[in-house]
Legacy VTK file of the C-alpha trace (Angstrom):
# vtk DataFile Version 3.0
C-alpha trace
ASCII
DATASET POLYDATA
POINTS 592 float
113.027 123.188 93.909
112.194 119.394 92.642
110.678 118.673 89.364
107.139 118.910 90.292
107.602 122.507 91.704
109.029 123.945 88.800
106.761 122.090 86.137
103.682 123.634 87.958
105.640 127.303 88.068
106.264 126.942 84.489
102.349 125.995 84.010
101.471 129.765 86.003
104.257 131.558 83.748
102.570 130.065 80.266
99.564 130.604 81.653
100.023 134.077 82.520
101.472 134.933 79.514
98.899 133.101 77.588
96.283 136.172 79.456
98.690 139.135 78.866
98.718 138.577 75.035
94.858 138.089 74.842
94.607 141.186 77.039
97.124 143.508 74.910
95.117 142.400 71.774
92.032 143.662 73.198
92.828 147.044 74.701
94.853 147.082 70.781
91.502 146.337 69.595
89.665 148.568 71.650
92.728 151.522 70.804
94.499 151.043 67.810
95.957 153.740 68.287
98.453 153.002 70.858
100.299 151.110 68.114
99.237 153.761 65.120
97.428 151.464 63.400
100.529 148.716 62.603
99.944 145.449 61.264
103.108 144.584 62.610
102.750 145.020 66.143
99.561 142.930 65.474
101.573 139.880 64.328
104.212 139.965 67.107
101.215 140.125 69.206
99.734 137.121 67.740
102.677 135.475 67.224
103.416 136.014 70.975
99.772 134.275 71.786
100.847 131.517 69.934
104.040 130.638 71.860
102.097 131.000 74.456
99.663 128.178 73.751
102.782 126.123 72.297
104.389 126.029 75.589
101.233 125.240 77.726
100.893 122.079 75.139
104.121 121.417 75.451
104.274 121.766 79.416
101.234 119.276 79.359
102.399 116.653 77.427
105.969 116.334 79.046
106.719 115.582 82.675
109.679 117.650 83.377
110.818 120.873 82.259
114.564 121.035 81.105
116.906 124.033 82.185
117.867 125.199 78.953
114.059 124.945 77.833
113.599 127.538 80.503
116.296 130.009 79.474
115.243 129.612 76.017
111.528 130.711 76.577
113.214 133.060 79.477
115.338 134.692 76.252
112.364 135.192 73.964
110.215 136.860 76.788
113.641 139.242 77.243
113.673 139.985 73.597
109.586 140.165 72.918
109.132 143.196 74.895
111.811 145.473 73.879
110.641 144.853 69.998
106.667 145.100 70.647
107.034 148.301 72.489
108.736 150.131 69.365
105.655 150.216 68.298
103.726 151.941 71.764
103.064 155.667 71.541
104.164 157.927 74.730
105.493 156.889 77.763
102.573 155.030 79.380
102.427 152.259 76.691
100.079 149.295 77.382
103.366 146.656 77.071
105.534 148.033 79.972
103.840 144.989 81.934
105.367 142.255 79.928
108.937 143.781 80.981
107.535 143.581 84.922
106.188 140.036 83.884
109.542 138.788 82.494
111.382 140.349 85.911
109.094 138.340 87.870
109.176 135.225 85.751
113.309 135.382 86.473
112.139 135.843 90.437
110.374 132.671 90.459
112.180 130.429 88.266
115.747 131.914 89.849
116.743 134.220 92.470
117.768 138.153 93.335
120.837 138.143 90.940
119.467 136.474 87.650
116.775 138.878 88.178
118.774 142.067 88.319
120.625 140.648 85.547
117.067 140.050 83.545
116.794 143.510 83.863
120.051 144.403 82.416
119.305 142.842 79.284
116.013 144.551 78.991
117.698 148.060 79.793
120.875 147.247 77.118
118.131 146.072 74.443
116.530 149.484 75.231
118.863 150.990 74.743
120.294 149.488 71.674
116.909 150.639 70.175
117.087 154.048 71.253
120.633 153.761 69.245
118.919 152.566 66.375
116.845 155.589 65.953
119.996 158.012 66.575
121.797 156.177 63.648
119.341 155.845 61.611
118.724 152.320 61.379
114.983 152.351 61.913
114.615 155.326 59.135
115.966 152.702 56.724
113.626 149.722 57.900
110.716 151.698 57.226
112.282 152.785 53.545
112.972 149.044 53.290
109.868 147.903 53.936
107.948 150.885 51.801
110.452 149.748 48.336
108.777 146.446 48.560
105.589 147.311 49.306
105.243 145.792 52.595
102.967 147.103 55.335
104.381 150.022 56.900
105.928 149.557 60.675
104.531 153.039 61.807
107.107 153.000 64.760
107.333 155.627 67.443
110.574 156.714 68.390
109.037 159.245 71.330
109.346 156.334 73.890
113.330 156.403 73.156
114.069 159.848 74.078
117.162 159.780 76.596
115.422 161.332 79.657
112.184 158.999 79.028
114.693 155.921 78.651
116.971 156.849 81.380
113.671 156.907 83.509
112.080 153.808 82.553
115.668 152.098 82.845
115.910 153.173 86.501
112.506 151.592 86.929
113.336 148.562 85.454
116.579 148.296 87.341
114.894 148.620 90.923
111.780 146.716 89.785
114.174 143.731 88.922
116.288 144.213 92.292
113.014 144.402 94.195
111.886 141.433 93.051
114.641 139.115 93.163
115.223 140.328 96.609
111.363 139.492 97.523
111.893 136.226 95.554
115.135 135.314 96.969
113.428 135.909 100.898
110.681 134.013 99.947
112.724 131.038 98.755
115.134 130.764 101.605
112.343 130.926 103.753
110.535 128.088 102.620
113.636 125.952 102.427
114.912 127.123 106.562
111.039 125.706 106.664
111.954 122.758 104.999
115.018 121.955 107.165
113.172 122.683 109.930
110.325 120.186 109.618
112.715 117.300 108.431
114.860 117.853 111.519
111.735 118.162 113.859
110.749 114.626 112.499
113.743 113.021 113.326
112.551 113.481 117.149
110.162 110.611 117.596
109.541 109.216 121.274
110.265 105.344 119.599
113.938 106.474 118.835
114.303 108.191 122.750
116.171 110.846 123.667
119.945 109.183 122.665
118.559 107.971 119.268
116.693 111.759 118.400
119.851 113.738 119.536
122.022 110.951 117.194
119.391 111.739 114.305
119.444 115.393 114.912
123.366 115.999 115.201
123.783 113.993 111.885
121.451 116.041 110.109
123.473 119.173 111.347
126.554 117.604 110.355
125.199 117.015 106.660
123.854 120.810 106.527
126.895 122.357 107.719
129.235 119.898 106.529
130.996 120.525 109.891
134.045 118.345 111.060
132.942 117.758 114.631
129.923 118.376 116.398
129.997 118.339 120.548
126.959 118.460 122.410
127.730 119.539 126.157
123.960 120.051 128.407
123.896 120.038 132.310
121.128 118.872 134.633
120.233 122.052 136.533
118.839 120.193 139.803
122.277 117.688 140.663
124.947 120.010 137.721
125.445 116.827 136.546
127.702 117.161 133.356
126.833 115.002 129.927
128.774 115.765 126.656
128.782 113.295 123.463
130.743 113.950 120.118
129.860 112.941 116.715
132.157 113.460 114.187
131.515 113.563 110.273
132.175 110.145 109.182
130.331 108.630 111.967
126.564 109.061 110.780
125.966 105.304 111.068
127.407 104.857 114.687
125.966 106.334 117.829
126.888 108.982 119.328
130.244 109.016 121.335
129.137 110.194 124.655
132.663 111.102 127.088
133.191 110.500 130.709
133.442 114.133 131.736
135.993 115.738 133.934
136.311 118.331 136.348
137.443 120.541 133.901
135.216 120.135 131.231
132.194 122.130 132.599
134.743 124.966 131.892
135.078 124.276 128.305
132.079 123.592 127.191
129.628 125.664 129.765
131.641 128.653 131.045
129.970 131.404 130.880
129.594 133.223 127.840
128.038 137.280 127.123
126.734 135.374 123.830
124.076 132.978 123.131
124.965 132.064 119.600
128.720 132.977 117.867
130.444 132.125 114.970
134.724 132.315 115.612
137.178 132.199 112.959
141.215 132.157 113.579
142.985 135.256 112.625
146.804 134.258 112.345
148.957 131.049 112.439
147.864 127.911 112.825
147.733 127.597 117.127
146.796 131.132 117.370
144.983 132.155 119.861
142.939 135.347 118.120
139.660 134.888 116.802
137.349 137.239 115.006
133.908 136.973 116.835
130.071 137.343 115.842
128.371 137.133 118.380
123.971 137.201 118.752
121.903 137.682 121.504
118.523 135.875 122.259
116.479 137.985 120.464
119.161 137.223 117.259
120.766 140.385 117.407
124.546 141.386 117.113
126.588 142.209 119.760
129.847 144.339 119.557
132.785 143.837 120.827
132.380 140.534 122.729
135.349 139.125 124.096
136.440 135.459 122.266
138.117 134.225 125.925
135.360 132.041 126.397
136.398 129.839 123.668
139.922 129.407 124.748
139.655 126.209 126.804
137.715 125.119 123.293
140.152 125.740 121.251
143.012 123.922 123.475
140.922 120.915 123.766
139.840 120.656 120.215
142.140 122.376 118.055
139.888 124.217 114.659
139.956 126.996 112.299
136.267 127.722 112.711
133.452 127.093 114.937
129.966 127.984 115.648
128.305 127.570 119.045
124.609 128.173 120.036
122.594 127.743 123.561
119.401 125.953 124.463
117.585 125.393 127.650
115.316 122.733 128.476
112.543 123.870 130.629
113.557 124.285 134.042
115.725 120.892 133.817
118.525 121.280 131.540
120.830 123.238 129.570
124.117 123.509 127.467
125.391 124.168 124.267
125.911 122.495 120.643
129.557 122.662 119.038
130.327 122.797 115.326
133.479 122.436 114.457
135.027 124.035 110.778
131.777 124.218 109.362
131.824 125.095 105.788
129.208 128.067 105.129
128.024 128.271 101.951
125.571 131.902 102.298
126.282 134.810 104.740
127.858 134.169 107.941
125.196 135.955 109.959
122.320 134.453 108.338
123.620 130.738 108.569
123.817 131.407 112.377
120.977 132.879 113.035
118.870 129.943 110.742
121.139 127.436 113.989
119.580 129.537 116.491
116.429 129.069 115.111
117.012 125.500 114.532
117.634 124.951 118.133
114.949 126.934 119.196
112.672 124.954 117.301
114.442 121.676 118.094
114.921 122.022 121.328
111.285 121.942 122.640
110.690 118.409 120.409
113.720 117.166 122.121
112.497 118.039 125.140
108.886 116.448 124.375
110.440 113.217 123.618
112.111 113.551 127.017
108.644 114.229 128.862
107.332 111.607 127.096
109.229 108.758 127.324
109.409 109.421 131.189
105.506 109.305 131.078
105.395 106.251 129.456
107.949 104.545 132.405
105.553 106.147 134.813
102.036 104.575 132.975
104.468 101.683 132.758
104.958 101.347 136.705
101.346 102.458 136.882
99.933 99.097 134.652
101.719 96.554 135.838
101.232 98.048 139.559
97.345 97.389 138.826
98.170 94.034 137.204
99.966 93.082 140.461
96.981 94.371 142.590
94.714 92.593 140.094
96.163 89.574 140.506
97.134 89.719 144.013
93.667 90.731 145.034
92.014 88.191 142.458
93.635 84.946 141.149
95.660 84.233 143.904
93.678 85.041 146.477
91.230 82.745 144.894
93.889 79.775 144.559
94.606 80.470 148.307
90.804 79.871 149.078
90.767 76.563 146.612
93.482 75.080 148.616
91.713 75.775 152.104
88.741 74.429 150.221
90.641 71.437 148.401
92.096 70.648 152.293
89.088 70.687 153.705
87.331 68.273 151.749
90.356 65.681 151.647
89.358 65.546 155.284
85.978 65.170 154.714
86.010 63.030 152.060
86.134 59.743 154.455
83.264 60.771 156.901
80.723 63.151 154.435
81.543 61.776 151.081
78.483 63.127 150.268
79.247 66.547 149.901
82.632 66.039 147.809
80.634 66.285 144.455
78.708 69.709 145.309
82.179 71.343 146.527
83.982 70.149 143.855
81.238 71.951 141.213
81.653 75.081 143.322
85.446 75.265 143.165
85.240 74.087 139.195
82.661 77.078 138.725
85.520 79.348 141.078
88.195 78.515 138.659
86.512 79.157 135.919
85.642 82.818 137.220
89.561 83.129 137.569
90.751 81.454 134.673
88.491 84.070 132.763
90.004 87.177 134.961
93.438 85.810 134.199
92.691 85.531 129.991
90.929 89.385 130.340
94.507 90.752 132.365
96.204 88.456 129.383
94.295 90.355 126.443
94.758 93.402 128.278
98.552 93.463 128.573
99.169 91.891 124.717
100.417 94.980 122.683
97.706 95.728 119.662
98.903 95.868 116.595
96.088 97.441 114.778
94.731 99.527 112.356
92.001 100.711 109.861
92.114 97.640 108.179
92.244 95.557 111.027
89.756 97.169 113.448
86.761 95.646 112.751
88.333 92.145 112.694
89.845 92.502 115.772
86.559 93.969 117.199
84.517 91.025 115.830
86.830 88.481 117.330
86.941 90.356 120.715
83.028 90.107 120.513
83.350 86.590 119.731
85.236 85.275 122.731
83.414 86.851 125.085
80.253 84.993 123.996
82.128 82.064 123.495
83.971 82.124 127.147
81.316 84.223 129.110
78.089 82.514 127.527
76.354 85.910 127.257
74.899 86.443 123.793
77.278 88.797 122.386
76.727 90.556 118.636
79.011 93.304 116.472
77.189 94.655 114.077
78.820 97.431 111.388
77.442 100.138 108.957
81.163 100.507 107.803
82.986 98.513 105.319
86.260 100.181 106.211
87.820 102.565 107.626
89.802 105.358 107.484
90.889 106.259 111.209
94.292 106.447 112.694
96.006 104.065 114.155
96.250 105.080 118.057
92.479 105.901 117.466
92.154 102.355 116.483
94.049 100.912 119.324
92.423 102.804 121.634
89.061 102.120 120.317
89.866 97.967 120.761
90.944 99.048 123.887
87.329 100.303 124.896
85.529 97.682 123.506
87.263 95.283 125.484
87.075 97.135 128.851
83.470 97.548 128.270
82.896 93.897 127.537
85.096 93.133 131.174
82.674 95.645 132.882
79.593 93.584 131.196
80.745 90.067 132.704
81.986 91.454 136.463
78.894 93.675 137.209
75.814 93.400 134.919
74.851 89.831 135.038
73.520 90.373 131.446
72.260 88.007 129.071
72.593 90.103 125.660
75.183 92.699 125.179
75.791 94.187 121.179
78.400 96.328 119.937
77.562 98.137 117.177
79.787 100.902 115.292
78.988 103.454 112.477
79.186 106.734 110.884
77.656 109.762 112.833
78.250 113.502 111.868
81.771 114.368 111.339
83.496 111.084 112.778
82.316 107.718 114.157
80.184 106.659 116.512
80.115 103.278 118.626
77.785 101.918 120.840
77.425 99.194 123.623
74.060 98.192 125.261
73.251 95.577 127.321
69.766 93.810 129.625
71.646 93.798 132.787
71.000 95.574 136.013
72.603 98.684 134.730
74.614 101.632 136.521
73.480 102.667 140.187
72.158 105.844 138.213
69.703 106.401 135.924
69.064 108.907 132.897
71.288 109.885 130.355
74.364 111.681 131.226
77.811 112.923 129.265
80.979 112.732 129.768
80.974 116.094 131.546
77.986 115.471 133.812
79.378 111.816 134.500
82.870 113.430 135.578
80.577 116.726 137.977
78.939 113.641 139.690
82.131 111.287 139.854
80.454 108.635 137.953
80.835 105.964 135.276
83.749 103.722 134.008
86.771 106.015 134.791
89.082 103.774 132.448
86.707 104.027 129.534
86.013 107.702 130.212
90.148 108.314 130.227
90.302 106.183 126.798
87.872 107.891 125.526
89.241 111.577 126.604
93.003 110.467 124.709
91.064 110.372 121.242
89.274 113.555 121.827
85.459 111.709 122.001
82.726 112.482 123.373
80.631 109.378 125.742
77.096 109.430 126.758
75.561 107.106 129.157
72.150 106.375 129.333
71.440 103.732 132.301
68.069 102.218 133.576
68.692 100.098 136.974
67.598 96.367 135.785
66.830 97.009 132.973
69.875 97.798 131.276
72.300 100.133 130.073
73.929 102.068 126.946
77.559 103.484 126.248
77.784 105.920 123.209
81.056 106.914 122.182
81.477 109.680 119.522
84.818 109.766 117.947
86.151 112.933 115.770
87.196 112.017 112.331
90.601 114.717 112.843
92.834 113.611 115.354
95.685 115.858 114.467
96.192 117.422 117.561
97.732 114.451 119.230
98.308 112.334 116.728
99.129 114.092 113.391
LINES 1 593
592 0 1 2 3 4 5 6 7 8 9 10 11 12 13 14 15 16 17 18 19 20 21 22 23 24 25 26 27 28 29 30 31 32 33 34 35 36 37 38 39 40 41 42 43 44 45 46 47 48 49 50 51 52 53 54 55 56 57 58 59 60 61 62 63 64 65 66 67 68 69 70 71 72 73 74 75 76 77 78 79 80 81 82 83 84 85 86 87 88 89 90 91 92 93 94 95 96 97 98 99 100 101 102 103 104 105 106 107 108 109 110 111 112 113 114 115 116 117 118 119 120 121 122 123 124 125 126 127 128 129 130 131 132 133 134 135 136 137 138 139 140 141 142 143 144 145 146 147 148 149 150 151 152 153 154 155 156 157 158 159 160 161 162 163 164 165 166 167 168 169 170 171 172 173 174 175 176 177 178 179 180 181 182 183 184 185 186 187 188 189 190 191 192 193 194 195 196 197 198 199 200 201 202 203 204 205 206 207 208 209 210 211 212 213 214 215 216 217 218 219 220 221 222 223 224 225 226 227 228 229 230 231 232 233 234 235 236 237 238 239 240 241 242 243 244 245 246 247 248 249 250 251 252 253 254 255 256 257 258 259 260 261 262 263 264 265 266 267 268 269 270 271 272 273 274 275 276 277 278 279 280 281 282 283 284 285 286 287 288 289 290 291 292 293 294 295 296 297 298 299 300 301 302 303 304 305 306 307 308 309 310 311 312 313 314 315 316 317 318 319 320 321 322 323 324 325 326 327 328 329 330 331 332 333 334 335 336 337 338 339 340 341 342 343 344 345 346 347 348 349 350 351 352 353 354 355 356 357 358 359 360 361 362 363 364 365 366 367 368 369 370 371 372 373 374 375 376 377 378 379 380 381 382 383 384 385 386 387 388 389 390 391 392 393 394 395 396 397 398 399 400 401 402 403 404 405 406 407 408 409 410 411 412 413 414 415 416 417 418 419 420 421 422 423 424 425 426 427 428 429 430 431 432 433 434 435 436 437 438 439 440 441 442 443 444 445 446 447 448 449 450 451 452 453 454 455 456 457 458 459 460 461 462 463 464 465 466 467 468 469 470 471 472 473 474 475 476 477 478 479 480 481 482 483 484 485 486 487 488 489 490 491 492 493 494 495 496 497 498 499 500 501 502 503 504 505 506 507 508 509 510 511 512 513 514 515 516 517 518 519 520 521 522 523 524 525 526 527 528 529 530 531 532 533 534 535 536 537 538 539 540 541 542 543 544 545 546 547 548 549 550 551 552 553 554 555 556 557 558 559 560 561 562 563 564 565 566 567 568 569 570 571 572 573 574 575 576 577 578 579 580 581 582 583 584 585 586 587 588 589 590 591
């Protein structure tokens, strides 16, 4: 646990203990006689309550909490109990809960076996007591106290019979093993959580599939401070064979990937009864025993497994130990992950059934990153296949026109010199329309860098040049100062605006077009109007409608589908139209 963790357990602990003494005073208060009337037991009480405050204060005013402060605190809540409940009448005295809270304090703050051993200390001082009273010793306290006239300590010795103490010891005992044990689950879990997530965030599509496995296998090789680790996979459609090898001092290299032979698909991917195993050597060094565990998918042992599978392993790479564990890639791939003389610091069939779980939690990211960087080739091939078309189908068949057009009045130019000037303001007006396509293809292939703090810049500059190279009257208003909104939300959002602007300029010969974007409901909310002659439809539609009917911008309505919005159209031929895009403030489906 880090700092922060156990300064806000030690906060609950004080604080509980803080409401157990203010709750034992009353139901004192409300019975006195559960402690025959004692003065005494009412000053441990309140002396109790005022540790209690004392440690809150002093929990508040530092930042960390040190480990001996803990087991000095842990000590006096040990000690507290056993002396407070000399004073309790009968069996069900109101202070057996500060022994459960002291057993669960040592659950939290430790684990199973400082909490069985809390529990000790509570039985032994117990029983110490119950020694005291067969001596003597607490007959001569009371004497003590009565020769110089103190109050008397009215203790009860009933609650130190042997068959009541044996009893309550035996609770104590299994209360404290319970609890560890509960406490000791709970922790491990959270840290195999822990693992988990930090591993699944070294797959990221930027790093690819090479770079994620590198990231991956070095974090295994830190956990299990293994000596080798081999990853052999297969491509189920051609059996292609891959294997790469990173060993323990190579974190800041790449990984080593091997030209594989004919023989080793039958080292690394024979077939195995097993999916996960750990193997040890039994014998001399070159032996060729092993003791086995061996799990099955659902992560349970098998008996009596054969170790001949890992004979060809062992030849090739020699070891002392190794653990192995399968994945499977959809339908496309599968293989196995080596590690070689791992050192295993828990229970050998825990540690590999947390890799199992590891790589069945890994495995699918992997995979993802896979999936996606292929679809990002593909949208890839896709772009600059409609760039090509774009250009092929705009610019330069223009330029081919402009050079008929430029031939044809060379010729002319001696016999109708008359109509040179009116051609030439037609083909200046033509280039123009294609310089402007070519800037629009330009913007749109430029990678955008943007985010919340640079949306509405980049928005108010896209608005800008438009007026400035289209002529059309073009505003951006905003109700927000900034923002708060992811970044692919952003980019995509620039993206929209600027397709809708293209879309203004090629079809709706408008005069006026604004762009305004604000706050609506739960997210944001854009919207883009122009005077032109609108869509060939007319009413208002959504994005649903608009895709039943096969209508509307299909770019814009696919931008707008990626960051989970909602668009409305509202269109009125010639006299102008509306987009309104509603964007959801929580993206974290696709990009949390």
């Amino acid at each position: 646990m880090g700092p922060g963790e156990i300064r806000r357990i030690e906060r609950w602990l004080a604080s509980a203990r803080v409401f157990l003494a203010v709750s034992a005073l009353v139901a004192i208060w409300m019975d006195p006689g559960e402690i025959r009337f004692s003065l005494w037991a009412f000053a441990l009480l309140a002396f109790y309550l005022a540790q209690g405050v004392i440690i809150i204060i002093f929990l508040r005013r530092r930042q960390q909490s040190t480990p001996a402060f803990r087991v000095l605190v842990h000590s006096a809540d040990i000690v507290w109990p056993a002396l407070i409940s000399v004073f309790a009448s009968g069996q069900n005295n109101p202070f057996f809960l500060f022994f459960v809270f002291v057993l669960a304090a040592a659950a939290y703050r430790w684990g199973l076996w400082e909490t069985v051993g809390t529990a000790a200390a509570e039985v032994s001082l117990l029983w110490l007591q119950a020694l005291g009273f067969r001596w003597g010793l607490m007959s001569w306290i009371t004497s003590l106290a009565a020769r110089y006239r103190l109050p008397p300590f009215r203790i009860d010795p009933t609650s130190f019979e042997p068959k009541g103490l044996f009893m309550r010891s035996i609770y104590l005992l299994v209360l404290g093993f319970l609890l560890g044990y509960l406490a000791e689950q709970q922790k491990q879990l959270r840290a195999e959580k822990a693992v988990i997530a930090r591993t699944l965030g070294k797959a990221r599509v930027e790093s690819g599939v090479v770079g994620t496995l590198h990231e991956i296998a070095s974090e295994m090789l830190s956990m299990y401070r293994a000596r080798l680790l081999v990853i052999a996979s297969q491509e189920m459609s051609s059996y292609r064979v891959y294997i790469g090898e990173l060993s323990n001092g190579d974190h800041s290299s790449a990984f080593h990937w091997l030209d594989p032979s004919d023989s080793d698909r039958q080292i690394y991917l024979k077939e195995a009864p097993t999916v996960a195993c750990y193997a040890e050597r039994n014998g001399a060094e070159g032996s060729q025993r092993y003791a086995l565990l061996a799990l099955d998918e659902e992560e349970t042992r098998i008996e009596n497994v054969s170790p001949e599978f890992l004979h060809p392993l062992a030849r090739k790479h020699e070891f002392q130990s190794a653990m192995m564990v399968s994945f499977v890639f959809g339908q496309e791939w599968k293989g196995r992950i080596f590690l070689l003389d791992p050192k295993l610091t828990g229970e050998t069939e825990e540690e590999l059934r947390f890799l199992q779980e590891l790589v069945n939690q890994v495995g699918p990211a992997v995979y993802n990153v896979l999936l996606l960087r292929r679809l990002r080739l593909r949208a890839g091939a896709v772009e600059r296949a409609r760039f090509a078309r774009e250009l092929h189908d705009g610019a330069v068949q223009s330029l081919i026109a402009v050079e008929m057009q430029v031939d044809v009045l060379r010729r002319q130019s001696a016999t109708k010199p008359d109509v040179v000037p009116k051609e030439l303001g037609r083909i200046q007006a033509l280039l123009r329309e294609e310089v402007l396509k070519l800037r629009e293809l330009m913007q749109q292939m430029k990678t955008l860098d943007v985010d919340s703090k640079k949306i509405l810049g980049v928005i108010h500059d896209t608005v800008e040049r438009f007026q400035r190279e289209t002529g059309i009257i073009a505003r951006f208003t905003s109700d927000l100062e900034e923002l708060d909104m992811p970044q692919p939300v952003c980019r995509e959002l620039a993206r929209i605006v600027q397709e809708a602007l293209v879309n203004v300029r090629k079809h709706s010969q408008a005069r006026q077009v604004g762009v305004r974007l604000g706050a609506g409901g739960s997210g944001w909310k854009i919207v883009i109007e122009d005077d032109g002659q609108g869509f060939p439809f007319s009413g208002r539609f959504s994005q649903q409608q608009l895709d039943d009917l096969g209508k509307g911008p299909l770019v814009i309505k696919e931008r707008v589908r990626l960051i989970e919005g909602e668009l409305t159209i509202e269109s009125n031929p010639g006299q102008g139209s509306r987009l309104e895009i509603t964007i959801p403030q929580h993206q974290g489906a696709i990009h949390g």
